[in-house]
C-alpha positions in Angstrom: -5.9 -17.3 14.4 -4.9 -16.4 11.1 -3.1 -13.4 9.9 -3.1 -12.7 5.9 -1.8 -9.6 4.2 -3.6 -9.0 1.4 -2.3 -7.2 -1.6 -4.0 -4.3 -3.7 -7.6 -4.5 -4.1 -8.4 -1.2 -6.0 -12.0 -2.1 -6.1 -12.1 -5.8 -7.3 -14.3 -6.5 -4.1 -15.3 -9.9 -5.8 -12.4 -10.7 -6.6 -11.7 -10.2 -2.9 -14.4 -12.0 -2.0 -13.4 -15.6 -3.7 -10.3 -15.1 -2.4 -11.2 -14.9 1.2 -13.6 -17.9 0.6 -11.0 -19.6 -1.2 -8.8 -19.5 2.0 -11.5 -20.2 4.4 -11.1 -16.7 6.0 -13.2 -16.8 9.8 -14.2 -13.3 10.1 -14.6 -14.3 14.0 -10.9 -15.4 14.7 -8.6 -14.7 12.0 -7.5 -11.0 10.8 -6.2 -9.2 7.4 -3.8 -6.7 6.3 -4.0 -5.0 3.7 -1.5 -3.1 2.0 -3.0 -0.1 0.8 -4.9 0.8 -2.9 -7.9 -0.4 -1.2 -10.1 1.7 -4.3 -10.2 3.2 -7.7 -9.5 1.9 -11.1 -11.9 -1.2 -9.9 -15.8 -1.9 -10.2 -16.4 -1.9 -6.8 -14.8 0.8 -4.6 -17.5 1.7 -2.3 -18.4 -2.4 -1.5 -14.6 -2.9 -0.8 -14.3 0.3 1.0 -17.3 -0.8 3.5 -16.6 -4.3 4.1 -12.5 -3.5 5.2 -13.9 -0.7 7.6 -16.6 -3.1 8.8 -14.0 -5.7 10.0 -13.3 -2.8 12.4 -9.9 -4.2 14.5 -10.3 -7.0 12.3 -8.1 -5.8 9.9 -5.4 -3.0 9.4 -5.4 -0.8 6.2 -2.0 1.3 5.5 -3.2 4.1 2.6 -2.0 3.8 -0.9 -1.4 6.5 -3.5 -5.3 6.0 -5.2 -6.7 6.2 -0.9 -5.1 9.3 -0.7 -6.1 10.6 -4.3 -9.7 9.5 -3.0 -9.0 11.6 0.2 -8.0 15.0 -1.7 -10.8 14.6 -4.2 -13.5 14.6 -0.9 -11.4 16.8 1.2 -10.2 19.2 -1.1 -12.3 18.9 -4.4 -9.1 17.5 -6.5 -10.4 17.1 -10.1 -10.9 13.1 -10.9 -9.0 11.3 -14.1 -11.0 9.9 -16.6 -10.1 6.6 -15.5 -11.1 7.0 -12.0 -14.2 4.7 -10.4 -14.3 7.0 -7.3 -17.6 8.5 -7.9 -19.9 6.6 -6.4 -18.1 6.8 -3.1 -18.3 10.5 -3.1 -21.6 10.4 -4.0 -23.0 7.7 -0.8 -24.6 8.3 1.8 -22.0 7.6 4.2 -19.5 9.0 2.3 -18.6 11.2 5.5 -18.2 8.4 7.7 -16.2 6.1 5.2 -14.1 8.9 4.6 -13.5 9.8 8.0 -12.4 6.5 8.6 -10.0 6.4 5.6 -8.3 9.2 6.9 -7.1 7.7 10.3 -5.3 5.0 8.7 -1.7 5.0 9.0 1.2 4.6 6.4 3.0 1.8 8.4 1.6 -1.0 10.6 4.3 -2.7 12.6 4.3 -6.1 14.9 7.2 -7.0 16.4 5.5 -10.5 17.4 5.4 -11.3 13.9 8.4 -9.5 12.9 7.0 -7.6 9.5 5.9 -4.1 8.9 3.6 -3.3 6.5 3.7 -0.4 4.0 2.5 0.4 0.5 5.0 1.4 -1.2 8.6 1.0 0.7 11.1 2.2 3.0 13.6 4.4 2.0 17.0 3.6 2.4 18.9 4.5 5.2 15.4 4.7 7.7 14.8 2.5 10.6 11.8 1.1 11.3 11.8 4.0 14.4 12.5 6.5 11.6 10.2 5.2 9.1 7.4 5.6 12.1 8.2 8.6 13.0 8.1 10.0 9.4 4.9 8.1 9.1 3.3 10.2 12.2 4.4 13.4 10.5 2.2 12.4 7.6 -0.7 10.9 9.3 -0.9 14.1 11.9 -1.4 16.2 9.3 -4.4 14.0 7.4 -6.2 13.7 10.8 -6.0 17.1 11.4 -7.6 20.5 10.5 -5.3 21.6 8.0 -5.8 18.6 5.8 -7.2 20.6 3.0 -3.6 22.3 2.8 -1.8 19.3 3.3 -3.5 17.4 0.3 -3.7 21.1 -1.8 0.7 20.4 -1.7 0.5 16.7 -1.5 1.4 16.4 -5.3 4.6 16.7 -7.3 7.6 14.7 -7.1 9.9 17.1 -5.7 12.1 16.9 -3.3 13.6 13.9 -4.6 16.0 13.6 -2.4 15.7 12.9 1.8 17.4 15.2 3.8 16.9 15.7 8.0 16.4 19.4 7.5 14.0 19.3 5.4 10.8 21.0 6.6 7.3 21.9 6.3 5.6 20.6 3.1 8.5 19.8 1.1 9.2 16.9 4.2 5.8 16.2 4.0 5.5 15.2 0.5 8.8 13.4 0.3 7.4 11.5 3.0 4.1 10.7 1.2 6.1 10.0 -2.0 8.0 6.9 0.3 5.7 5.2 1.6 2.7 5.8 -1.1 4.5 5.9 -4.7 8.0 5.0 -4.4 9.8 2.2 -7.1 13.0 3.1 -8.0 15.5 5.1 -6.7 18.8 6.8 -8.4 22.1 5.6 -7.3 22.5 9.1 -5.1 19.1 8.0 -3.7 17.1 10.2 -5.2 13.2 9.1 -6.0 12.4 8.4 -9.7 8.8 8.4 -9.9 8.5 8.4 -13.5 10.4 4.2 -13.9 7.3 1.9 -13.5 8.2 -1.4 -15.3 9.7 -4.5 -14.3 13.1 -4.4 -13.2 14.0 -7.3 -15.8 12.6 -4.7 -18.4 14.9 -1.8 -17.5 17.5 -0.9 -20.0 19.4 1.2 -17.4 22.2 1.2 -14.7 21.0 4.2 -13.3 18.2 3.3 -11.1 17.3 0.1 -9.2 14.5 -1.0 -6.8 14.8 0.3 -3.1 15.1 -2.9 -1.4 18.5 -3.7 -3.5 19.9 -0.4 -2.2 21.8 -1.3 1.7 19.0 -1.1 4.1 18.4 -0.5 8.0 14.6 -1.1 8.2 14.9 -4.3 6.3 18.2 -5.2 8.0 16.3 -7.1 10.9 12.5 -7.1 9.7 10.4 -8.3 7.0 8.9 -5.9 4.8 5.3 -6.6 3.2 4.5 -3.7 0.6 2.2 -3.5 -2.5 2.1 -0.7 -5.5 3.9 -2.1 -8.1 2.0 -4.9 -10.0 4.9 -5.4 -13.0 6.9 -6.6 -9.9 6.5 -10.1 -10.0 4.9 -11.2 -6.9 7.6 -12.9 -4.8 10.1 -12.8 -1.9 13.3 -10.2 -2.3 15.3 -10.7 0.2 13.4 -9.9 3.4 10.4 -8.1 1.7 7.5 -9.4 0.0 5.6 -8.4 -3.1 2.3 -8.3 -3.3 0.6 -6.3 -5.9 0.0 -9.3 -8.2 -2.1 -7.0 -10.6 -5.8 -7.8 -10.2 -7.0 -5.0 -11.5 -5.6 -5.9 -15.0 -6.6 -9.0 -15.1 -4.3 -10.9 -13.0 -4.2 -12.2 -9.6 -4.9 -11.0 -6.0 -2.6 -12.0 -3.3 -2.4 -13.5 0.4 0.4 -14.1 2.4 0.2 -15.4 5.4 2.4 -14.7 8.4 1.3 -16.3 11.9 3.8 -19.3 10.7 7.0 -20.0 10.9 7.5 -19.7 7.2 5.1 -17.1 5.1 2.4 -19.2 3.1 1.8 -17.6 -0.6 -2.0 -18.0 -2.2 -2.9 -16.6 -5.1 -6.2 -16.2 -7.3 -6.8 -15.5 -10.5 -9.1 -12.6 -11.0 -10.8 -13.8 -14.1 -11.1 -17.3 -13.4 -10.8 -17.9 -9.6 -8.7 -20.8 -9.2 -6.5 -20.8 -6.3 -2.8 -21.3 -6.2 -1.2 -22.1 -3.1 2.2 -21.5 -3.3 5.8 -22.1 -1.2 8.0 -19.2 -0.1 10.8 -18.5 -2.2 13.8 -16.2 -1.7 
């Protein structure tokens, strides 16, 4: 068996598709993660969103900012962007059922037997993977239950930016979605900046830096496999793993694979589909 995360799809579903050829993927024995953005932006939303949730245990989705933009569009009639390509999931026939499905994914996906936890975004500093968990469940409660019209209504905004244990109610909430869903960069008091999107080789600041440079407890004694930011180049920082390589703009989607010893890299151009197998690095 097999075990490949696989990094933002966003509706490339071909793109998908050659790269699980390309790897020689065996629906039958081996399984996929992926790390969230499964839709929008893309061509092909609705195909990519009913082939991961017909892989059924298969494969583990975490939700990215775009599944949850999906979710409070259906849910809770949240106006679409010009830019999005979400319509012709809300207009399917088993829109209901995809939807219902999307909604009971989680934020984090942990294994201890291959010592990585999966998220979209990150891990805030200071959080354990117990913590980070248990913050996750907060969130995911709320999505899978009847007051998810209110939670997404208050789901935007990037406020608080700052964790704090008392926080409470939706203010907790959406600092908690803001973690794992659209965190970058954070302040040097930890506070979220949400606006910083570039590469961190682009930044003309001191101010802000990624979160995994800040001193962390999750990552302390795990591996960390997160998507979300494609002008990250797609690599290994420290213990955690890049893999938003930027498909939807023309550039690659990413594997990794984690059942070894030492993670295997492959990567595939989304214009041109050549393969690139590639060594860890630190």
């Amino acid at each position: 068996m097999a075990v490949y995360v696989i990094g933002d799809v966003q509706g490339c579903f071909q793109s998908l598709s050659k790269l699980l050829k390309a790897i020689n993927y065996n629906h039958q024995r081996d399984r996929l993660w992926f790390v969230g953005d499964l839709v929008n932006r893309g061509p092909q939303s609705l195909e990519t969103l009913r082939f991961i949730r017909d892989l059924g245990d298969r494969a583990i989705t975490v939700l990215g900012n775009h599944d949850l933009h999906l979710l409070a569009a259906h849910y809770n009639g949240t106006k679409l962007r010009s830019n999005d390509t979400l319509l012709p999931i809300l207009e399917a026939p088993d829109c209901v059922e995809l939807l219902e499905w999307l909604r009971f994914r989680p934020l984090i996906h942990h294994e201890i037997e291959f010592n990585f936890a999966m998220v979209h975004a990150g891990i805030y500093p200071g959080w354990t993977i117990g913590d980070a968990c248990q913050r996750a469940k907060e969130v995911e409660t709320a999505l899978r239950s009847s007051q998810i019209t209110e939670f997404l209504h208050h789901m935007y905004g990037n406020k608080p930016a700052q964790w704090n244990d008392e926080l409470e109610s939706i203010d907790r909430l959406r600092f908690i979605t803001n973690v794992f869903t659209r965190m970058r960069y954070l302040k040097s008091d930890k506070s979220l900046d949400l606006s910083t999107k570039g590469a961190p080789s682009r930044l003309n600041s001191d101010e802000v830096k990624p979160w995994f440079e800040f001193k962390q407890t999750a990552i302390k004694h795990n591996r960390i496999v997160f998507g979300h930011w494609s002008t990250l180049p797609t690599n290994q920082y420290g213990s955690c793993f890049a893999l938003d390589s930027g498909c939807l703009w023309g550039g690659r989607i990413t594997a990794l694979r984690i059942d070894k010893k030492t993670p295997r890299w492959f990567s595939l151009s989304c214009d041109v589909g050549t393969l690139v197998p590639r060594k860890s690095t630190r």
